[in-house]
C-alpha positions as CSV (number, residue, x, y, z in Angstrom):
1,X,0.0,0.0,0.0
2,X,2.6,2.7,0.9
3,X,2.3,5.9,2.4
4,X,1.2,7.8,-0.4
5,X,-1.7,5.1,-0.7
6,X,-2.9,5.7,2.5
7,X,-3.0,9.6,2.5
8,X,-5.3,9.0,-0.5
9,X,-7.6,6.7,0.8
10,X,-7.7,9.1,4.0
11,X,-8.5,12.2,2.0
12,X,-11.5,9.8,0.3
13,X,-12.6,8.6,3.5
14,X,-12.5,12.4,5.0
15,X,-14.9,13.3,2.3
16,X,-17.2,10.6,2.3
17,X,-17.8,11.5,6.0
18,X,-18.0,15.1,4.6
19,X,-14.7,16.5,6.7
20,X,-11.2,17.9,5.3
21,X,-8.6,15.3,5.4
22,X,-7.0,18.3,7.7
23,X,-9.6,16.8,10.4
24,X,-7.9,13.5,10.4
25,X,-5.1,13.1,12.4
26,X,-2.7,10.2,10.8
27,X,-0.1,8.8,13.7
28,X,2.0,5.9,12.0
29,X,2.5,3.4,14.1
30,X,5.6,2.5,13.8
31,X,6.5,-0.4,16.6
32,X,8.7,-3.6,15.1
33,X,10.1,-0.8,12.7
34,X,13.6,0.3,12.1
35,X,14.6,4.2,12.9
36,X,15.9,3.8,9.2
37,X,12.7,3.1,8.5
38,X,10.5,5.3,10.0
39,X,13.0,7.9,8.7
40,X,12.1,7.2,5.1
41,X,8.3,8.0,5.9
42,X,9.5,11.0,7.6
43,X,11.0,11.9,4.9
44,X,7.6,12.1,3.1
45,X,6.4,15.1,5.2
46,X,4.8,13.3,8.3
47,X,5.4,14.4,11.7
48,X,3.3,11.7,14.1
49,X,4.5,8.2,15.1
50,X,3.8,6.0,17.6
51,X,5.0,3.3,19.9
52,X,3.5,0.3,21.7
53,X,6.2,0.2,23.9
54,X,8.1,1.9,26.2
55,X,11.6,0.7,26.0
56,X,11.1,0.8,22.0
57,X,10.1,4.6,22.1
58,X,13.1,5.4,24.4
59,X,15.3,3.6,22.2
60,X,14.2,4.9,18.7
61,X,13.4,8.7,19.9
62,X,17.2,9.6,20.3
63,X,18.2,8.7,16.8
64,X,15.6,10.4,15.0
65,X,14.5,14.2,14.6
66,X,13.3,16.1,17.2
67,X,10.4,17.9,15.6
68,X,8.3,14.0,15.7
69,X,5.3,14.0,17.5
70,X,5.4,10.9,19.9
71,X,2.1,9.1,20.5
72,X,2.2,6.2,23.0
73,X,-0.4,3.6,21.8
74,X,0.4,0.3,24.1
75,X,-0.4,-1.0,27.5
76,X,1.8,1.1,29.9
77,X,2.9,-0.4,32.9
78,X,3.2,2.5,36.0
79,X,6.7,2.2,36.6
80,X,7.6,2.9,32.7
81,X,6.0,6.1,32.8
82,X,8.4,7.6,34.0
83,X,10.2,6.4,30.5
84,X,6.9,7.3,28.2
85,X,5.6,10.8,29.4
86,X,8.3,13.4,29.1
87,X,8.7,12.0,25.3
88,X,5.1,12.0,24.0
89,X,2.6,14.5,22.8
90,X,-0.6,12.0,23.8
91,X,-1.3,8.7,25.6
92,X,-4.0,6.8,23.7
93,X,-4.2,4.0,26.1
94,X,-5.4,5.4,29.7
95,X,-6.9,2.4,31.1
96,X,-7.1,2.3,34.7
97,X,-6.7,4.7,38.0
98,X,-3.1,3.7,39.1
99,X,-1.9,4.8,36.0
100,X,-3.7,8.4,36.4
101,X,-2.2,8.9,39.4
102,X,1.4,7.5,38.0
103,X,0.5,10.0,34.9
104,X,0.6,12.9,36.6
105,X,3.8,12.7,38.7
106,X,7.2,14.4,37.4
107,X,7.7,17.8,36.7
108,X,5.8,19.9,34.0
109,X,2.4,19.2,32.6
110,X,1.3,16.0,32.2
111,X,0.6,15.5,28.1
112,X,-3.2,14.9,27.3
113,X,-4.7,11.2,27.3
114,X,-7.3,9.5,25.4
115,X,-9.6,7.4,27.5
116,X,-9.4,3.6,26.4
117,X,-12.8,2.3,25.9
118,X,-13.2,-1.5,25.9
119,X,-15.5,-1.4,23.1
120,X,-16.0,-4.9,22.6
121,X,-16.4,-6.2,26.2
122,X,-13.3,-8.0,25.9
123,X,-11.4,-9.5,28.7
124,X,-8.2,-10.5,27.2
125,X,-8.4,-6.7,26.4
126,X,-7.7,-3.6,28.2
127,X,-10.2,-0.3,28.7
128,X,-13.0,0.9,30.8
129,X,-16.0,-1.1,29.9
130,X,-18.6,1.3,28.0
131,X,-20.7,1.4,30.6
132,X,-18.1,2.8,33.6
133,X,-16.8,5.2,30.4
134,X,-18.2,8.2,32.1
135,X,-17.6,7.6,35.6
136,X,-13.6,6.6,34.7
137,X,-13.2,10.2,32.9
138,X,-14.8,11.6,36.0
139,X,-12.4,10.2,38.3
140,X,-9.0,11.1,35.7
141,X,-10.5,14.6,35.6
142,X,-10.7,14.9,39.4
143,X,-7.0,13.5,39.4
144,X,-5.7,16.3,37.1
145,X,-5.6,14.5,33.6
146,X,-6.2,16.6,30.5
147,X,-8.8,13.8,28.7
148,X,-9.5,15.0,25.2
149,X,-11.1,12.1,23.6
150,X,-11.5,8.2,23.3
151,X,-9.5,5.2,21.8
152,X,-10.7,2.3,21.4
153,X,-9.5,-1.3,19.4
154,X,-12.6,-3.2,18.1
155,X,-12.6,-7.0,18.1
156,X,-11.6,-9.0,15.4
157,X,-13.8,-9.2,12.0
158,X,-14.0,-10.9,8.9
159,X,-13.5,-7.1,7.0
160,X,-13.4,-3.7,7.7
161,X,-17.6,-3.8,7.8
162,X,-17.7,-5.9,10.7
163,X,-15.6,-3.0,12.8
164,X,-18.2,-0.4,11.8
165,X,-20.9,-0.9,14.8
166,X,-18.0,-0.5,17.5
167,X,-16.8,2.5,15.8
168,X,-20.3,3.7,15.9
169,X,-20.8,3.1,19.4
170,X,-17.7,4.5,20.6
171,X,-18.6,7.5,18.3
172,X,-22.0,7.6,20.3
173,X,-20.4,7.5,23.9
174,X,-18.3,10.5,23.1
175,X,-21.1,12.2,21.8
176,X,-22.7,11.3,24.9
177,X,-20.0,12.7,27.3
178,X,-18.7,16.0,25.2
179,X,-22.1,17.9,26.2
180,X,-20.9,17.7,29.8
181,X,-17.4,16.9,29.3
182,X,-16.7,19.7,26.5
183,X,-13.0,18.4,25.9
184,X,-13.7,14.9,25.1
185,X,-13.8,15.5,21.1
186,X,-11.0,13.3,20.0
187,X,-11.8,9.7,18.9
188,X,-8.4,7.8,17.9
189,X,-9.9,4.3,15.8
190,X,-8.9,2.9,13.0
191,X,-5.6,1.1,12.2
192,X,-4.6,-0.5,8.8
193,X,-7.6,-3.0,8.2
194,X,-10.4,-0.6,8.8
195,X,-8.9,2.8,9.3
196,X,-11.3,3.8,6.2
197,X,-14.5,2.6,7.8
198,X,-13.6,4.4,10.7
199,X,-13.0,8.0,9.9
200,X,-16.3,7.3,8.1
201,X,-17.8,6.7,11.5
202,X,-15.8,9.8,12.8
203,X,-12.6,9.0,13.8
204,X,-10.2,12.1,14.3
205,X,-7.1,10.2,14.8
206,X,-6.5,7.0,13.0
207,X,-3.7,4.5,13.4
208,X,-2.1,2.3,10.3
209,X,1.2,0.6,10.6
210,X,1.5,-2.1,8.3
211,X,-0.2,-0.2,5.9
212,X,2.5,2.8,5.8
213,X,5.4,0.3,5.7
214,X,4.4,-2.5,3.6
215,X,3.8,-1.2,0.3
């Protein structure tokens, strides 16, 4: 597929939905991938990558420009924060209270997170379950967290099509919180297999991988 591909099919996806590919916030993910690698697609033009994992981000980070925009994407362990936050712009994968309270220690501002969202009711997956959504942003809110939107990873389908009621729903719980929780715009869904369907269902911030570096 290639980069190129995928800003294309973005920019057709945008407009089905009847946005600006400008509203769509593209963050490679770039974990299993060389720096050399993730170099060449920076070379391209794009600014946002992610990692799944802590040691990987600290590792890759030093050798490539500055001016990237870290995401974190993966389970985070409390004691690696301490690796993850001064190096990222955003933290997709807020999951649980211990790491609120882990988030906001160290000096400076805490970078924003995205409330995970266990869209599928998934146990061998992390998240808040739907229905505690609201009361988990309450209780990061009242621990200091800047929460601007949800993530969430759907279960497993056959195609693209079968994602499209989780994206939906996820897309209806935000729309339920931002009227009392005015910051909670963002939804990050989508990776390579669906990332289509999903920006047609809303998505702000999507998240290929294989896509970008398998052309």
């Amino acid at each position: 597929m290639g980069y190129a591909d995928v800003m294309r099919r973005v920019e057709g996806a945008a407009t089905r939905s009847g946005r600006s590919s400008e509203d769509i916030t593209v963050v490679v993910v770039s974990k299993g991938r060389t720096v050399d690698a993730i170099r060449r697609v920076y070379d391209q033009g794009h600014r946002d990558f992610a990692e799944n994992r802590a040691q990987e981000l600290a590792e890759k980070a030093p050798h490539l420009p500055g001016d990237i925009r870290w995401h974190f994407v993966g389970p985070l362990q409390t004691n690696k924060v301490r690796i993850v936050r001064p190096g990222v712009i955003l933290l997709h994968s807020y999951d649980r209270d211990d790491l609120g309270r882990a988030w906001m220690k160290g000096p400076g501002s805490a970078p924003p997170v995205l409330l995970q969202v266990n869209i599928g009711r998934e146990g061998q997956k992390h998240g808040f379950d739907p229905d505690d959504a609201e009361a988990g942003l309450v209780r990061a809110l009242q621990l200091g967290l800047d929460v601007i939107g949800l993530m969430a990873i759907p279960p497993l389908t056959e195609d693209s099509e079968g994602a499209r009621p989780y994206f939906r729903e996820l897309a209806s719980i935000r729309d339920g919180l931002v009227s009392r929780h005015p910051s909670v715009r963002e939804l990050s869904m989508g990776m390579t297999d669906d990332f289509e369907v999903a920006i047609e269902e809303g998505a702000t911030i999507i998240r290929p991988g294989r896509a970008i570096f398998e052309s």
